[in-house]
Structure formats: C-alpha cells, structure tokens
C-alpha positions as CSV (number, residue, x, y, z in Angstrom):
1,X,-16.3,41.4,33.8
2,X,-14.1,39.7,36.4
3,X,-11.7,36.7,35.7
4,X,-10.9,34.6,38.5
5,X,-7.9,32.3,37.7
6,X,-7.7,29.6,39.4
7,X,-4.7,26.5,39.4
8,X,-6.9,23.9,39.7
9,X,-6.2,20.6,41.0
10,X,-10.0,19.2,42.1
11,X,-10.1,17.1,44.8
12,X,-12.2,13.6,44.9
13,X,-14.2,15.0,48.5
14,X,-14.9,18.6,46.1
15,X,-16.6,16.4,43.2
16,X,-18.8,14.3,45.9
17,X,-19.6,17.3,47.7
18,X,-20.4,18.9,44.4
19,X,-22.5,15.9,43.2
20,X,-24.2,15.7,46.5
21,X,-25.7,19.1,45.6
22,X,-26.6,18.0,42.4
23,X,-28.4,15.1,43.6
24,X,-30.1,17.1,46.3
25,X,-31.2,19.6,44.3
26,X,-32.6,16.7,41.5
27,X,-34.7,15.1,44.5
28,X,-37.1,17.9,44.4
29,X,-38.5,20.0,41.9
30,X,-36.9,20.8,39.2
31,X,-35.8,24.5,39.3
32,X,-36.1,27.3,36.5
33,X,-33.0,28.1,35.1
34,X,-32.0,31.3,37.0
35,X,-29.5,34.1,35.3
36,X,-25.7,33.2,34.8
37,X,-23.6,35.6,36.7
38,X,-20.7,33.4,36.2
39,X,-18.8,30.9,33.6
40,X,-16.8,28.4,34.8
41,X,-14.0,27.3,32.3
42,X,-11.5,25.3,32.4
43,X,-8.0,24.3,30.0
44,X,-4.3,23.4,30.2
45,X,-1.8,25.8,30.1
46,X,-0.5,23.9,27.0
47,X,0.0,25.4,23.9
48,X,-2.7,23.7,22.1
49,X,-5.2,25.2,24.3
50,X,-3.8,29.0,23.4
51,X,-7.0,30.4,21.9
52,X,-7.9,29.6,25.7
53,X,-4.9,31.4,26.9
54,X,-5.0,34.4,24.2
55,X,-8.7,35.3,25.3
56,X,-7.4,35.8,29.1
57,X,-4.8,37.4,28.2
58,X,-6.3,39.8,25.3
59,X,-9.2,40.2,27.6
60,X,-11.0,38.6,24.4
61,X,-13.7,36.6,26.9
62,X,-14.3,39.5,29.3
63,X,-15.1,41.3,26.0
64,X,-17.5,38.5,24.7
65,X,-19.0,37.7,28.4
66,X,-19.3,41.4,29.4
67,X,-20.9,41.7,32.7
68,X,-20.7,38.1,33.3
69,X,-18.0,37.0,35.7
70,X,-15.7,34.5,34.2
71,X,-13.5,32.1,36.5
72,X,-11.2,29.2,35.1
73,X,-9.5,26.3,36.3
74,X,-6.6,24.8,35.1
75,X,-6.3,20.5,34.6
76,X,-3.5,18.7,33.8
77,X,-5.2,16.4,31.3
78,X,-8.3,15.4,30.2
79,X,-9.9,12.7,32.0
80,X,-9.4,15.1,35.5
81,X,-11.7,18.0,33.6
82,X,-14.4,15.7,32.4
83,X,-14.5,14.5,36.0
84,X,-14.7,18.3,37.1
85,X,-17.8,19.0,34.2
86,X,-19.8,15.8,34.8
87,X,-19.8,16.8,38.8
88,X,-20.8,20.2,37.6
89,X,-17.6,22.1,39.1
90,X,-17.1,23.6,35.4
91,X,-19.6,24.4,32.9
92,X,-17.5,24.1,29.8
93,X,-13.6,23.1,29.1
94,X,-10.8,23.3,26.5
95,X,-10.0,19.5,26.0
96,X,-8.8,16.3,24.1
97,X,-11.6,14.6,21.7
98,X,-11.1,11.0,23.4
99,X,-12.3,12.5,26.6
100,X,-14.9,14.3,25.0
101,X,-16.0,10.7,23.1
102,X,-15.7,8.8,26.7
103,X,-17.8,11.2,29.0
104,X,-20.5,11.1,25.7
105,X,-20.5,7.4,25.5
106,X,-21.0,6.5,29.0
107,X,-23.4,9.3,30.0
108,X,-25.6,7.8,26.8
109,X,-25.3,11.0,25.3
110,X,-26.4,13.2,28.2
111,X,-23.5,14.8,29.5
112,X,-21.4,17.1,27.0
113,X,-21.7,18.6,23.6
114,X,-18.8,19.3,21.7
115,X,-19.4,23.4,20.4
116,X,-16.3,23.9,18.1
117,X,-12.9,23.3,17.2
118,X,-9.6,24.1,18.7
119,X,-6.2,22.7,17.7
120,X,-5.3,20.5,15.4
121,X,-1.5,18.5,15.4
122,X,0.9,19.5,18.1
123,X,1.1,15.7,19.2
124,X,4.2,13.8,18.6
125,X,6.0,10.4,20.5
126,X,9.9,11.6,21.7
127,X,12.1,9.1,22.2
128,X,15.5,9.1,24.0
129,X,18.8,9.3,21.7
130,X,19.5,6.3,20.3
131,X,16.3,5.1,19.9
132,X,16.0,5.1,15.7
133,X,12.9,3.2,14.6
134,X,9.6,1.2,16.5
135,X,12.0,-1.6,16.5
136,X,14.0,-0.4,18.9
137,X,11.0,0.1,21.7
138,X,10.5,-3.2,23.0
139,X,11.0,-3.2,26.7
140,X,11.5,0.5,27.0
141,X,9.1,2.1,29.0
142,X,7.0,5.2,28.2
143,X,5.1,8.4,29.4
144,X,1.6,9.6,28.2
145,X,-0.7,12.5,29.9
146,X,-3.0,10.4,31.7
147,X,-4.6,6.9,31.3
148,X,-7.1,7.3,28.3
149,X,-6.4,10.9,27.7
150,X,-6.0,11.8,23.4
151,X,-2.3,11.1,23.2
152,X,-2.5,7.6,25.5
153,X,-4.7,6.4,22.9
154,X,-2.2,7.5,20.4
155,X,0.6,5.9,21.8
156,X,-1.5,2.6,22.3
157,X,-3.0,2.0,18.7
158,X,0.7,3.0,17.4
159,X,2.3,0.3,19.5
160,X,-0.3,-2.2,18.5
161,X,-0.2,-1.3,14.9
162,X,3.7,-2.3,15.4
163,X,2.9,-5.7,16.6
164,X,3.7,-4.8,20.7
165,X,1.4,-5.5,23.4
166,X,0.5,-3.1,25.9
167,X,-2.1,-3.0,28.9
168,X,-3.6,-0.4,31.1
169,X,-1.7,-1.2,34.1
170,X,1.3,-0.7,32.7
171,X,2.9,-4.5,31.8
172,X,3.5,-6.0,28.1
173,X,5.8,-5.1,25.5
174,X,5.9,-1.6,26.2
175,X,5.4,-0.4,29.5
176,X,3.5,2.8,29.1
177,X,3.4,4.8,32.3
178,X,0.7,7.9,32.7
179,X,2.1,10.6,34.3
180,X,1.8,14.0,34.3
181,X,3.8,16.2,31.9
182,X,6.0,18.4,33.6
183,X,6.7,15.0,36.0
184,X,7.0,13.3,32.5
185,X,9.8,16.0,31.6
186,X,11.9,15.4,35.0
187,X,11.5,11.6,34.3
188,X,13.2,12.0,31.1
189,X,15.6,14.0,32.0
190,X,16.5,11.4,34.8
191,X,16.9,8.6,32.2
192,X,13.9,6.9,34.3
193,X,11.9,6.7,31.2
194,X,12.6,6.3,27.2
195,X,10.3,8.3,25.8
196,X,6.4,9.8,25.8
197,X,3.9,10.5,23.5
198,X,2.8,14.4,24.4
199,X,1.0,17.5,23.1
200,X,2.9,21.0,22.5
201,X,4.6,22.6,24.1
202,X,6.1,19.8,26.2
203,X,7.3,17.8,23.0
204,X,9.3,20.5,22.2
205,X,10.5,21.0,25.8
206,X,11.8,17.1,25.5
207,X,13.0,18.3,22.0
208,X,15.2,21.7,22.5
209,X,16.0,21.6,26.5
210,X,16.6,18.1,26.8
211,X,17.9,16.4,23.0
212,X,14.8,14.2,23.0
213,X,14.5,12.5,18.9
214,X,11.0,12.7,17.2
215,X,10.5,9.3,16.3
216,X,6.8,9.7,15.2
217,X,4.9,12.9,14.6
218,X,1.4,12.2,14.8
219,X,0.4,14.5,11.9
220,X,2.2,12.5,9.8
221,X,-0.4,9.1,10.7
222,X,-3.7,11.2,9.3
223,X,-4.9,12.1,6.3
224,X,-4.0,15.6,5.3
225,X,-1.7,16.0,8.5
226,X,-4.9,17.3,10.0
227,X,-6.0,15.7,13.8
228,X,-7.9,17.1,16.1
229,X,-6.1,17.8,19.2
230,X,-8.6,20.2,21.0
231,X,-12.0,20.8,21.0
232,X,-14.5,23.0,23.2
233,X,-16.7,21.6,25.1
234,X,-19.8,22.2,27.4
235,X,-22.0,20.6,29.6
236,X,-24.9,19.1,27.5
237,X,-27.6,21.1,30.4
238,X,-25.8,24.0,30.4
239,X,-25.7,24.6,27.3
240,X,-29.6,23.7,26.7
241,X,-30.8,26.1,29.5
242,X,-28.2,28.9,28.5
243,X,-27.3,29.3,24.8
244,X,-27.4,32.8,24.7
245,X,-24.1,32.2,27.5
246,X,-22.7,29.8,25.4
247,X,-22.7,32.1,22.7
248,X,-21.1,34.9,24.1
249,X,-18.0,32.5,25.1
250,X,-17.9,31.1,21.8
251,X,-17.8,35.0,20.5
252,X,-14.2,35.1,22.6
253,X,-13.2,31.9,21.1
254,X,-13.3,32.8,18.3
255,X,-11.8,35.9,18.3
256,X,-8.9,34.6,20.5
257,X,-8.5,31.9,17.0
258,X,-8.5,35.3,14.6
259,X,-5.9,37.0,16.8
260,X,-3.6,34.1,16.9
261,X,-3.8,34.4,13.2
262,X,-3.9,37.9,13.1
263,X,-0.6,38.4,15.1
264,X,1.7,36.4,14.6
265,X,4.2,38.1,15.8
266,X,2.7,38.8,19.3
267,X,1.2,35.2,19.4
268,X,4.2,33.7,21.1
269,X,4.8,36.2,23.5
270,X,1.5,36.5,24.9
271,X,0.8,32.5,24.9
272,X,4.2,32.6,26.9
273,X,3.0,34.7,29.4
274,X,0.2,32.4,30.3
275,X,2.4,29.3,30.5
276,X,4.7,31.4,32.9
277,X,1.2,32.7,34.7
278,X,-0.5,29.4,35.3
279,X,3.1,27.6,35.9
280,X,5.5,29.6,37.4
281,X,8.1,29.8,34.8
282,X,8.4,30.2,30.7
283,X,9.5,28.3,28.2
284,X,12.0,29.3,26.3
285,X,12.0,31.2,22.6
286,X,13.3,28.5,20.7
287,X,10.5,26.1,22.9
288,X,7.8,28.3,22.1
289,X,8.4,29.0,18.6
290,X,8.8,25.4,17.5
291,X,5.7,24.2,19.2
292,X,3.7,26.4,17.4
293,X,5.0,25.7,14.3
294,X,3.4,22.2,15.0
295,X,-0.2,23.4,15.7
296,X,-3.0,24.4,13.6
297,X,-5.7,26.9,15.4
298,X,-9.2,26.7,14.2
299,X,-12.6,26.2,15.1
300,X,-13.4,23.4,13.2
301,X,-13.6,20.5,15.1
302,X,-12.8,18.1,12.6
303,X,-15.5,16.2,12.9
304,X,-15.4,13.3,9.8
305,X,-11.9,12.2,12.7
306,X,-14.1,10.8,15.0
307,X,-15.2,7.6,14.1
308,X,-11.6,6.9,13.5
309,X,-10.8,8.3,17.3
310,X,-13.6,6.0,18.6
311,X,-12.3,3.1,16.7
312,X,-8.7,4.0,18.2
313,X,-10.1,4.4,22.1
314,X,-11.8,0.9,21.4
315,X,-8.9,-0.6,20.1
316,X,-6.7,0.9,22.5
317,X,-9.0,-0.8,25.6
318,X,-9.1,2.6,27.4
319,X,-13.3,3.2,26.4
320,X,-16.3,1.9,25.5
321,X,-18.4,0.7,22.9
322,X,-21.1,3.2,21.9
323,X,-22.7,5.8,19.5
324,X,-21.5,9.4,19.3
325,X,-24.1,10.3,17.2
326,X,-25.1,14.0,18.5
327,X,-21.8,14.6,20.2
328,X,-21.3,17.7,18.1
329,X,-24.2,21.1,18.3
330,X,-22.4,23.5,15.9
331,X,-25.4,25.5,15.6
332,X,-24.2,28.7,17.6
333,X,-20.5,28.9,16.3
334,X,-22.0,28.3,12.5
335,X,-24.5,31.1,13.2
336,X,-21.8,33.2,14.0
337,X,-19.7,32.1,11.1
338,X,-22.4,32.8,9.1
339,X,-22.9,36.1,10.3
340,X,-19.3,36.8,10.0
341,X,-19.4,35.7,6.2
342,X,-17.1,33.2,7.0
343,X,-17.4,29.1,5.9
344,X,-19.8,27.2,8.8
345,X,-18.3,23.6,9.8
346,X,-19.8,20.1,9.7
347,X,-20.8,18.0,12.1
348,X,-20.1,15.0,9.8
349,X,-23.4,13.4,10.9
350,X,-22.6,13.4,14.3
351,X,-24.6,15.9,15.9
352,X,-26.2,19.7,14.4
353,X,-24.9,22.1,12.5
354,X,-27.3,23.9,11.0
355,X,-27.8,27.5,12.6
C-alpha cells in the first residue's frame, strides 16, 4: 500500500469544484458503488490525533489497508475538515466531537458517523503570567483553534459560567480571537494576546517554551477527568457503501491505540517525528513528554459526553439546535473488540453498537 502525505490547506474553489462533481454525478443515475482503490484521511499533526500519526509512521494503516492506497491530509482544526468531508475531498478524518455534532445536526443526520474514539483530555486554557484566577480575565483578549471548533466551545461555556459575555465576532467581556495554533503561539509570545484555550501539544508549547500559567485544565470541569477530545469519523455514504473499507482502517486504528500503550517508551519519539514531518520542526523533549502526560488514548468515544457537548455548542451560540440521535455506528470497531476479547463501547443511545 502507498501513503500519500499531503499538508493540506483546501481551498474554497477545490470544495466547489469538488461539489460540482457531486452534484453532477447525483443528476443522473445513481451509480454502483465501484471498488476503493484509495482512502482519503485526514487529522492534525497534534498530539491528540497520535494514533493517527503512529499508524503512518508504524506503517500500522498500510498494514490494515493492504493493497489499498492510503493518502491524508492535514487541517488545522475542525470546522476546515468537516468542510473537506461534506464536499467529499476526504472520506473519513481524525477530529474534535463539536464538529462531528455540527456537520450531524445540520446535514439532519446524513452526513457523518462517528466510528470510535480517539483522545480524551489534552485540552487546557493558558494564560499569561500574572493572570491568577477568572477574575482577572475581563478585557484580556484570547486565542481558540477556530470559531466553533471543540476548545472554542470550551473557552465560551467557561467564560459564561464565570458571568462574562462573549460573542462570535469577537466583542464583550472577553474578546476571544480564533486563530490558528502555531499563529496563536507567535501571538503570545508577542504579548498580542493573554491567553488561549488549546489542545496538546501546543498547551504545553505555551507552557515549557514560553512560561505560559495553566489557569484551567479542562479535565478537571468533567466527571472522572474523562472528555472527549478526538473522535474518528467517516462520511455517513461512505461508510454505508464500503464497510468492509471502513473496517480495515479501523483495524490500524486500533492497533496504532495498542502500540501507544504498548511502547511507551518509543511513543514520544515516533509522535515527534510526525509533528516534525507534517510541520517542519519538533517540539522539544520536555514539550512532548508533558503533553502526553495530559492525554488519554482509546477508542471509546465517550459517548454518554455528548449531550453535555451539544448543550455546551448551544449555549456557546456557535451550533444549532437538533438531535444527534444515530451520530455514533460502533458496530465494526465492537465487532473487532469482540473478536479481540476485548470490552465493546456504547453508543449511549445515540446511534449502534451492537456488532
């Protein structure tokens, strides 16, 4: 199998032209499904999407996929790979649940299914010295991914659970500016902004390189510590006209989530040498090996978190109201649980699970 890498930044005129397709192919008759030569994945080079960047690396998906081609593309955060899936650029992604719960909602339930767990924790708002307590951030201004991405909606419940207003555009109490991480790190380090809510490894970036202050760690606002972060998912067609595909990838996901736990020793070197793949540059020992002391891999998706994450996207003002009721189809990763002897996961009631 073949892995074409790919840094991925998709363009507005590539969706269209991709859509166009779709829609001229929908106009006529509705084709068989033909064979799948090729997966199309995409992920961040973060450190909560390693089982992502352990299978490349380990050659765990070329193993899984065998003679099926693999290429990926890499997104900076979530709402820019949910745009890439629902044009049909990608056929599956690593990726935050409130993006998963937006492109569900609004599609009606048609677009994406949600086939296991990833990460959980790894999230945490950094503040700039001197900043103490929630007190202290009125009128400061703030950094999250990207507008409506998992730790945007973080940072907006939190500030509204501490009395401050906030709006998409950026005004009220605290002004919360989305931007992209590694522009997020250079704005910190020029004192343009205060603080940002982020996902590993870039809170520990802010943390050891640049003497940012934890002021909230989100694992500590859950139940258990235990949050969803990441989750797989796949295009809703896709994976109805190909689950013996889907399967095979999910094989190399979940041996990239055994290996991590497996080595533990080699884990950070060979996440590293992703980062440093898909960006140029590593981060450093002490970097790496605090931000994965924050994160939990697994392929439960933590499902019963859900309702609370739609509550929180709601409240936030960054989605919209609806069911997610059949989000999740668990069916192929509890199959190979099962098989494995291993515990299946639940869907909570959200979707299948039953293999």
């Amino acid at each position: 199998m073949n892995t074409i890498r790919t840094a991925t930044t998709i363009t507005t005129l590539g969706l269209v032209a991709v859509m166009m397709a779709g829609c001229a192919s929908a106009a006529g008759s509705t084709p068989e499904p033909e064979d799948v030569t090729e997966v199309r994945l995409g992920y961040f080079a973060n450190v909560t999407h390693a089982p992502a960047l352990v299978g490349l690396e380990e050659g765990l998906f070329a193993e899984s996929l065998g003679d099926i081609d693999l290429s990926t593309s890499v997104f900076n955060a979530g709402p820019a790979a949910i745009e890439a899936l629902t044009a049909g650029a990608i056929d599956a992604t690593y990726i935050g649940p409130n993006p998963s719960i937006n492109t569900f909602i609004q599609s009606g339930g048609e677009s994406a299914r949600i086939v296991a767990g990833v990460a959980t924790g790894g999230a945490a708002l950094v503040v700039r010295p001197g900043i103490d307590s929630p007190q202290q951030l009125s009128g400061t201004t703030l950094a999250s991914p990207q507008l409506g991405n998992t730790q945007d909606v973080a940072l907006r419940v939190y500030l509204a659970e501490q009395g401050y207003e906030t709006d998409p555009s950026g005004g009220g109490d605290v002004s919360i500016t989305p931007t992209e991480n590694a522009q997020t790190l250079t704005l910190f380090q020029q004192g343009a902004i205060d603080g940002a809510w982020l996902p590993e490894p870039w809170v520990s970036r802010l943390v050891v390189d640049e003497g940012a202050e934890v002021l909230v760690d989100e694992a500590e606002l859950w139940p258990g510590g235990a949050f969803p972060t990441t989750v797989l998912l796949v295009r809703a067609e896709f994976l109805e006209q190909h689950p013996d595909v889907v399967e095979r990838l999910l094989e190399g996901h979940v041996a990239a989530v055994h290996w991590i736990a497996d080595n533990a020793a080699e884990a950070p070197g060979v996440i590293n040498a992703a980062i440093e793949s898909e960006t140029g540059k590593p981060l450093s020992d002490p970097v790496i090996e605090r931000a994965l002391e924050h994160v939990t891999f697994s392929v439960d998706p933590h499902a019963e978190a859900f309702e609370t994450l739609v509550a929180n996207g709601l409240g936030a003002g960054t989605q919209k109201d609806g069911s997610i009721d059949g989000l999740f189809d668990l069916r192929i990763l509890n199959g190979l649980l099962d098989t494995a002897g291993a515990e299946q996961v639940s869907a909570a009631g959200l979707g299948e699970d039953s293999p």
